[in-house]
C-alpha positions as a Markdown table, in Angstrom:
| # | Residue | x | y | z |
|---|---|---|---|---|
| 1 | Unk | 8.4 | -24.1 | -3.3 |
| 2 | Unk | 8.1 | -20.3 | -2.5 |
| 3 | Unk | 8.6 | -17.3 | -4.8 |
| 4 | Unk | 12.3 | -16.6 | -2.3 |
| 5 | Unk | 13.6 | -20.3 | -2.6 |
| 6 | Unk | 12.4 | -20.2 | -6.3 |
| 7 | Unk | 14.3 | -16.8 | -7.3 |
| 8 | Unk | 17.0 | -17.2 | -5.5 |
| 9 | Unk | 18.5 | -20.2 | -8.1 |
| 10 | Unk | 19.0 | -19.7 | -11.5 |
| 11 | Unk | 18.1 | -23.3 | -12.3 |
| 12 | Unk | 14.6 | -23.4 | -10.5 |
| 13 | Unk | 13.6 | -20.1 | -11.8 |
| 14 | Unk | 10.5 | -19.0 | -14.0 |
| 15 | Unk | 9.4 | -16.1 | -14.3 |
| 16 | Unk | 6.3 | -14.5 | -15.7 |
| 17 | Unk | 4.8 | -11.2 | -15.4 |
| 18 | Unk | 1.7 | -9.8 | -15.2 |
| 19 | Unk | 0.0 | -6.7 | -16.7 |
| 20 | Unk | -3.2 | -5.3 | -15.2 |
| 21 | Unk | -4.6 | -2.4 | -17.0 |
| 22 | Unk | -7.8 | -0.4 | -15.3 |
| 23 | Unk | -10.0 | 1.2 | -17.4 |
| 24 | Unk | -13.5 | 2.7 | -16.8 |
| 25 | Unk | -15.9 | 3.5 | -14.3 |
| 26 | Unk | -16.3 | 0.1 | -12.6 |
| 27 | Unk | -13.5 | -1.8 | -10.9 |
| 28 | Unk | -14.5 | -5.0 | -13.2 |
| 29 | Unk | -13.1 | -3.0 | -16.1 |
| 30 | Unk | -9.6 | -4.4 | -16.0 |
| 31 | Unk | -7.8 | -6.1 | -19.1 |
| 32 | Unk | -5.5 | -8.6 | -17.9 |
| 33 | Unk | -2.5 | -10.1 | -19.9 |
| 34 | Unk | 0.7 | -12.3 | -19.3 |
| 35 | Unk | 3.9 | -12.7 | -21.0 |
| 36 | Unk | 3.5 | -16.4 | -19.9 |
| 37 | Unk | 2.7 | -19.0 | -22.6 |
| 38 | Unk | -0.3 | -20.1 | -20.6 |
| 39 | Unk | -2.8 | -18.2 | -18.8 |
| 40 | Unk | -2.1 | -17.8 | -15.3 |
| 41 | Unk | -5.0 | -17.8 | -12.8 |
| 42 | Unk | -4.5 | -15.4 | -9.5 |
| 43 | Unk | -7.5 | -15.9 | -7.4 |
| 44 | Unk | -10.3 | -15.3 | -9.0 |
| 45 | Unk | -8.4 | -12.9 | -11.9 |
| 46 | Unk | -7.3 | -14.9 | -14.7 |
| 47 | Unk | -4.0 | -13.5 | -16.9 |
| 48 | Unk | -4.8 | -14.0 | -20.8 |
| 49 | Unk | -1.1 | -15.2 | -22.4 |
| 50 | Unk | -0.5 | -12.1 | -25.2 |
| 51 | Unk | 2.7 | -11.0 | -26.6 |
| 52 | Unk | 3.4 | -7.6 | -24.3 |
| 53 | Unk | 7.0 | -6.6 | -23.4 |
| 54 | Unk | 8.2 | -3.9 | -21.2 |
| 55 | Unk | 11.2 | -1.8 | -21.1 |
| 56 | Unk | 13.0 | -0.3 | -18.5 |
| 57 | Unk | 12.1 | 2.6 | -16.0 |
| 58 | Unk | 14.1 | 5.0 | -17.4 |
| 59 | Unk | 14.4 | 8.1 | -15.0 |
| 60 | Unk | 14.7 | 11.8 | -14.9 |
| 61 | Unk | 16.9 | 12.9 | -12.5 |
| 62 | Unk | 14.3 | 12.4 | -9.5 |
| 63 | Unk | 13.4 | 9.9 | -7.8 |
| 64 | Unk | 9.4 | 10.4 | -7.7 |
| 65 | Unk | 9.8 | 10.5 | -12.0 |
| 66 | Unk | 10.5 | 7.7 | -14.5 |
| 67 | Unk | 9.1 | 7.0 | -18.0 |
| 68 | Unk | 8.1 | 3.1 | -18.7 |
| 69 | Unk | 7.2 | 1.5 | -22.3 |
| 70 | Unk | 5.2 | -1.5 | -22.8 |
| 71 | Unk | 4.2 | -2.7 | -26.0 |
| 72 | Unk | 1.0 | -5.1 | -27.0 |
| 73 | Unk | -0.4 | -6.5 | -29.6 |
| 74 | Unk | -2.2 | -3.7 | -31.3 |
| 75 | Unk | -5.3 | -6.0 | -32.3 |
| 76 | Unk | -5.9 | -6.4 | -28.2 |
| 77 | Unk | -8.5 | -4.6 | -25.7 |
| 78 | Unk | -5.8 | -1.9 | -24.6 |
| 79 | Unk | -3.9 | -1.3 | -28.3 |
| 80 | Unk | -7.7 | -0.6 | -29.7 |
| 81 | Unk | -8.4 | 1.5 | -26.6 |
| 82 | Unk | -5.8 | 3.8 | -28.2 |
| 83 | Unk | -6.3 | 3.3 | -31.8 |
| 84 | Unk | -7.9 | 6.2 | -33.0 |
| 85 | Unk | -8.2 | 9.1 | -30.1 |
| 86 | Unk | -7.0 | 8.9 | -26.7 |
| 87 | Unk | -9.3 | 6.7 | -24.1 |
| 88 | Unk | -12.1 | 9.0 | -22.1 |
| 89 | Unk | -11.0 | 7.6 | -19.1 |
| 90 | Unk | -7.7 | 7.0 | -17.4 |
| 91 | Unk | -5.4 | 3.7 | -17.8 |
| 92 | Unk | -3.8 | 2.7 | -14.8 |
| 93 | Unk | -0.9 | -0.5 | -15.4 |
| 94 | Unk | -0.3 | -2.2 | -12.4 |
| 95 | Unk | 3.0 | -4.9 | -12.9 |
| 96 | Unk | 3.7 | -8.1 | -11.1 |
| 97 | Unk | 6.3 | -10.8 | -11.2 |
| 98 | Unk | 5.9 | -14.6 | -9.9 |
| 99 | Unk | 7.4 | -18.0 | -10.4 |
| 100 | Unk | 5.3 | -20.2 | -12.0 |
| 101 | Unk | 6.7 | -23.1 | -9.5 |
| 102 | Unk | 5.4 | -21.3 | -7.0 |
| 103 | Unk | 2.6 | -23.3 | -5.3 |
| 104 | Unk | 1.4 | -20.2 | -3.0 |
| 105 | Unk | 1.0 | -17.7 | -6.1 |
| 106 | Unk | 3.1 | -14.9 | -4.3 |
| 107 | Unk | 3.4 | -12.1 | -6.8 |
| 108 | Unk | 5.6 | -9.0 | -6.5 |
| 109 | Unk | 4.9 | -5.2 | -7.9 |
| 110 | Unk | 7.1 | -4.4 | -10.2 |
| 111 | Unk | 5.9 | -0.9 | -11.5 |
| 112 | Unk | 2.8 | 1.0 | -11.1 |
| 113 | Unk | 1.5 | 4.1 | -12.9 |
| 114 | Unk | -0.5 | 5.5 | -16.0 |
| 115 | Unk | -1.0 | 5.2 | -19.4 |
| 116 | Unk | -0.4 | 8.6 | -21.0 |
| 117 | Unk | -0.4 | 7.6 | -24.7 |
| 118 | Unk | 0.2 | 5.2 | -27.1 |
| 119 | Unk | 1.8 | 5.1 | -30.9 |
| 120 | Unk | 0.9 | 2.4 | -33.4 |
| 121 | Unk | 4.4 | 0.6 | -34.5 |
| 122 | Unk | 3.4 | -2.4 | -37.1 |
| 123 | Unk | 1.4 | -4.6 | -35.0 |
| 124 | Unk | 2.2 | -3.4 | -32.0 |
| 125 | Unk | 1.3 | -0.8 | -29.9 |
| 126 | Unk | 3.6 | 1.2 | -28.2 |
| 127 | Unk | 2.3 | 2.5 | -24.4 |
| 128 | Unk | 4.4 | 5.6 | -22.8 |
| 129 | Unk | 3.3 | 5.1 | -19.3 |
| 130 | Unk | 4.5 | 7.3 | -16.3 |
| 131 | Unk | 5.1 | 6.2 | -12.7 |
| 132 | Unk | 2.1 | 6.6 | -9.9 |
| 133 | Unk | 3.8 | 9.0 | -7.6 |
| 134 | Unk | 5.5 | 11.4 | -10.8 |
| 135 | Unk | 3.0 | 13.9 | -10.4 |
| 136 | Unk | 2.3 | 14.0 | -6.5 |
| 137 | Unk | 4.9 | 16.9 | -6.1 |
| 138 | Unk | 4.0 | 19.0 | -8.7 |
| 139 | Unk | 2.5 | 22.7 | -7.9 |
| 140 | Unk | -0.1 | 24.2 | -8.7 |
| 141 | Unk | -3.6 | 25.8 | -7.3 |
| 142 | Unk | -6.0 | 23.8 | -5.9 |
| 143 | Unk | -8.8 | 26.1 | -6.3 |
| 144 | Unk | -8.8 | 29.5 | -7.7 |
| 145 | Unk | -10.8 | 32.8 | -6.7 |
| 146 | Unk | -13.6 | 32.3 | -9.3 |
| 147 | Unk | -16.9 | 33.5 | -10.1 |
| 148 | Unk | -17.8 | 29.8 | -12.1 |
| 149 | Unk | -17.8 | 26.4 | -9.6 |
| 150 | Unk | -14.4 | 24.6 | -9.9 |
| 151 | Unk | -15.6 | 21.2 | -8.7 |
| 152 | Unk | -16.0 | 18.2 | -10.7 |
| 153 | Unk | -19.2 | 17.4 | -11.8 |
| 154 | Unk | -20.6 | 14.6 | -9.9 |
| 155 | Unk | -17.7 | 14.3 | -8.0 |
| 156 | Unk | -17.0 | 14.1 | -4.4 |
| 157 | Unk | -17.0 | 18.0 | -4.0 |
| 158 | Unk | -19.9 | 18.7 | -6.2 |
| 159 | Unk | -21.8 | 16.0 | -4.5 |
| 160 | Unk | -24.6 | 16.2 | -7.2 |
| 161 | Unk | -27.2 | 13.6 | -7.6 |
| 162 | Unk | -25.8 | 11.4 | -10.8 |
| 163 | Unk | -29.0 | 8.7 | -10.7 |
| 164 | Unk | -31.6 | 11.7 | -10.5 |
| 165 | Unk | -29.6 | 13.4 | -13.8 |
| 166 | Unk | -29.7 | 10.3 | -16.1 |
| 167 | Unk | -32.1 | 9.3 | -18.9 |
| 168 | Unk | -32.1 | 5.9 | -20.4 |
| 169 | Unk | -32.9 | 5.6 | -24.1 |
| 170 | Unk | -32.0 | 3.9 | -27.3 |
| 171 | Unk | -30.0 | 5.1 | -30.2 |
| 172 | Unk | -31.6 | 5.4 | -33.2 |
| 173 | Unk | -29.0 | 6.2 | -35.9 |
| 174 | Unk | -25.2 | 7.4 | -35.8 |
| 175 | Unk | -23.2 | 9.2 | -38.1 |
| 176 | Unk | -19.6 | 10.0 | -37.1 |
| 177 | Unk | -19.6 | 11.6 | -33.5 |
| 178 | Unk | -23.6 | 12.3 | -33.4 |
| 179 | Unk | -25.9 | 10.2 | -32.4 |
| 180 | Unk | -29.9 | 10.1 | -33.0 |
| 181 | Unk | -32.7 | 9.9 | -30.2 |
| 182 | Unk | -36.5 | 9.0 | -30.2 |
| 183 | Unk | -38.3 | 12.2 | -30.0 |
| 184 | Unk | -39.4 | 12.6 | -26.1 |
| 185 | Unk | -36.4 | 11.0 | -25.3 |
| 186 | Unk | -35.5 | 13.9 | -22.4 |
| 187 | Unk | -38.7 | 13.8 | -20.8 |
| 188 | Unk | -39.4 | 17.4 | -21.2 |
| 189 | Unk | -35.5 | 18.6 | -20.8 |
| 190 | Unk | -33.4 | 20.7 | -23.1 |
| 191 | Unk | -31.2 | 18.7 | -25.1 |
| 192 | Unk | -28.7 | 21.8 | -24.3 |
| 193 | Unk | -28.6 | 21.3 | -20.9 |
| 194 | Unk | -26.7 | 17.8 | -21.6 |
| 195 | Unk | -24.1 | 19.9 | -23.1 |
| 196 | Unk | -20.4 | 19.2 | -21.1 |
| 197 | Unk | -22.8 | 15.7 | -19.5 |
| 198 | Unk | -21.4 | 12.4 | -20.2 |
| 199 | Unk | -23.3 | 9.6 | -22.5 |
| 200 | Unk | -22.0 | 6.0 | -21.6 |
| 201 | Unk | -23.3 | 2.7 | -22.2 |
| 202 | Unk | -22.3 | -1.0 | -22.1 |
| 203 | Unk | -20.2 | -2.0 | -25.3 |
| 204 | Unk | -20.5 | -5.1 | -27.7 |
| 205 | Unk | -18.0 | -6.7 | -25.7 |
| 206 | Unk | -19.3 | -6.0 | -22.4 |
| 207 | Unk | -17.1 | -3.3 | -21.2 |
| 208 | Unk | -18.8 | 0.1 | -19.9 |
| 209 | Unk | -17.5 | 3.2 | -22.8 |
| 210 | Unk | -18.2 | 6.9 | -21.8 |
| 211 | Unk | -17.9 | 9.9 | -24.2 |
| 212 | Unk | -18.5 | 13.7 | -23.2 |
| 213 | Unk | -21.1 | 15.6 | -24.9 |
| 214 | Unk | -20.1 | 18.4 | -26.2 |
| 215 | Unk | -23.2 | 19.9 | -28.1 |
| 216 | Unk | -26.7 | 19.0 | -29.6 |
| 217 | Unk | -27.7 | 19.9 | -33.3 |
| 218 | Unk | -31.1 | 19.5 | -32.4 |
| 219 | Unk | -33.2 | 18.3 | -29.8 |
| 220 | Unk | -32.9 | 14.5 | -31.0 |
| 221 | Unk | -29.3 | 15.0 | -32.2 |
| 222 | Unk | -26.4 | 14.7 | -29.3 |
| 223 | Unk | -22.8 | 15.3 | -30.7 |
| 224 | Unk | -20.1 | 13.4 | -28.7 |
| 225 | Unk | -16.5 | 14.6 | -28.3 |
| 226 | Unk | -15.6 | 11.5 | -30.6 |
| 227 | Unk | -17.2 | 8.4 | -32.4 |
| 228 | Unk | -18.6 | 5.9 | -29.8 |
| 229 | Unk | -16.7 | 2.7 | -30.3 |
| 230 | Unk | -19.2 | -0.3 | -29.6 |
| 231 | Unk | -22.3 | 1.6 | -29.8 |
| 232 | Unk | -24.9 | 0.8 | -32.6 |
| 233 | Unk | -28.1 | 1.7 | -33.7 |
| 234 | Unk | -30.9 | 0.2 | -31.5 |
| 235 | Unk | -28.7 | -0.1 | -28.3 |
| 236 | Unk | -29.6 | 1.5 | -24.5 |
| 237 | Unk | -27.6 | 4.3 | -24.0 |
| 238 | Unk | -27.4 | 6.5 | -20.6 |
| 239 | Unk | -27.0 | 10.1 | -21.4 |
| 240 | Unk | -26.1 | 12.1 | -17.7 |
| 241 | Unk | -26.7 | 16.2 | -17.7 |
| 242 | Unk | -24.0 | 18.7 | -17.8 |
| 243 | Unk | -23.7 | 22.1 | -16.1 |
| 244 | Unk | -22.2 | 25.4 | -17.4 |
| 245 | Unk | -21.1 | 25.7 | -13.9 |
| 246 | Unk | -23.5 | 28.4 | -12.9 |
| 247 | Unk | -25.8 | 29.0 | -9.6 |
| 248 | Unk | -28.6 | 28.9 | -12.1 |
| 249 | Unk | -27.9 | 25.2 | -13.2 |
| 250 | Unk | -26.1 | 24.5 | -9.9 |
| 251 | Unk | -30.0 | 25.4 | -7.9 |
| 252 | Unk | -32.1 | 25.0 | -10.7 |
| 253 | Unk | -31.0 | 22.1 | -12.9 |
| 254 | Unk | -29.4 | 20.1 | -10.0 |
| 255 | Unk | -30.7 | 21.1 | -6.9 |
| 256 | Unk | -27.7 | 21.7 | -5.3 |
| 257 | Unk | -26.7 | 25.1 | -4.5 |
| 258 | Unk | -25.6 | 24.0 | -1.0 |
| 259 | Unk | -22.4 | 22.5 | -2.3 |
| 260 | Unk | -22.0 | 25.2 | -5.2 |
| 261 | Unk | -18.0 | 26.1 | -4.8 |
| 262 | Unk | -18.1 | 29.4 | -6.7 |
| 263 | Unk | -17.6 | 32.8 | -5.1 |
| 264 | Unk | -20.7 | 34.6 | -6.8 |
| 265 | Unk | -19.7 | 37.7 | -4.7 |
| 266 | Unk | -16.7 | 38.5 | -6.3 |
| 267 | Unk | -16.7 | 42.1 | -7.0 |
| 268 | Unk | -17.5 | 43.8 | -10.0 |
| 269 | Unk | -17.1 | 47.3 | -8.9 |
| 270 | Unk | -12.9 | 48.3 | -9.2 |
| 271 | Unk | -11.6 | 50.8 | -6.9 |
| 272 | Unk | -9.2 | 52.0 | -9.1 |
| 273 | Unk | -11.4 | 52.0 | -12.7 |
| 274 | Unk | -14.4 | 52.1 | -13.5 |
| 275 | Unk | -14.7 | 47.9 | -13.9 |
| 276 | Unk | -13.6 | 45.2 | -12.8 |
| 277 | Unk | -10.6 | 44.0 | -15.4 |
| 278 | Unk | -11.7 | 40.1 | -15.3 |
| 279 | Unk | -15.6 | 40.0 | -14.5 |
């Protein structure tokens, strides 16, 4: 029978839903959970049965804005993502419905949008998600008139060259949000010039985890912007460099001036002062 004939009596119909949340760099990075008590087997994406609710999309007066809550165990792969800080990278929560007599596996969208945040209740954890086109209206500068470069690093703007900026190493020891390196482990590179870079590397349970570095103590001594969650001493660990969003670093450090989106000719002389009042 088809997901129409199936919905459309109250006798023959089963529900389930299913929850796909994105997280990470790669498109394999999905956790996938259904409110069915079996797993349920889409293609090749397979549903793990948790305990995860929803509420309702509960709107703000416009059309393009709701709020949506859904809440999880908080023992699984998304209520740990927001345990202790805020994930590094977004959640997206894609929702379908099916009929589990449905022998052509139609499934419906129900909601789409992001994760913003989540609060620990008991043993649950409680995710405030928004609705995908909420902030596709909103104002606001693309670009400003700025000496710095307002591009993303390694993004499609900036176009720098990510494989060229990595170095692959090991961790040697951890203590909160540092981490340890083997001496020589920059080939000849300032550990400062990793400052505002990203370190990621493959956790214990497979999944791809990336932090921002926000400083070095040393030049063996990275500290990350919080405690890397399944990294531990003796693992590989990519650390990518940053860029203070200069023309030095943009030409020197990543050979790539030509896409630099400053405006280094700003200025500095004011006609009506003797400086000017913001460079």
């Amino acid at each position: 029978m088809s997901y129409d004939t199936l919905t459309s009596g109250r006798a023959t119909s089963v529900p389930f839903e299913l929850f796909s949340f994105s997280y990470g760099p790669s498109q394999n990075d999905v956790y996938r959970y259904t409110n069915s008590e079996r797993k349920i087997a889409i293609g090749a994406d397979v549903f793990k049965p948790v305990s995860v609710t929803r509420g309702d999309a509960v709107t703000k007066g416009r059309t393009d804005s709701s709020d949506f809550e859904v809440r999880v165990p908080a023992n699984s792969d998304v209520g740990y993502l927001f345990k202790d800080e805020p994930p590094p990278y977004p959640v997206h929560l894609v929702v379908h419905e099916g009929e589990l007599g449905d022998e052509t596996k139609e499934v419906v969208i129900l909601w789409s949008g992001l994760v913003l945040s989540g609060t620990l209740e008991g043993n649950q954890m409680v995710l405030r998600c928004e609705q995908a086109t909420s902030g596709m209206r909103r104002t606001g500068l693309r670009r400003h008139y700025q000496l710095a470069c307002p591009f993303r690093l390694y993004g499609d703007q900036c176009r720098a060259n990510k494989v060229t900026a990595t170095r692959s190493t090991t961790v040697s020891a951890i203590s909160g949000a540092a981490i340890t390196l083997p001496s020589g482990w920059a080939n000849g590179t300032s550990a400062t010039k990793f400052k505002n870079g990203i370190a990621t590397w493959l956790r214990t349970d497979g999944q791809r985890e990336s932090l921002s570095i926000v400083s070095n103590s040393s030049e063996t001594v990275l500290n990350l912007n919080r405690r890397p969650r399944g990294l531990l001493p003796g693992n590989s660990i990519d650390l990518i460099l940053g860029c203070d969003k200069s023309m030095t670093d943009c030409s020197l450090l990543h050979q790539n001036i030509q896409n630099y989106g400053g405006q280094p000719w700003i200025p500095l002389d004011n006609p009506t002062g003797f400086k000017n009042n913001y460079y």
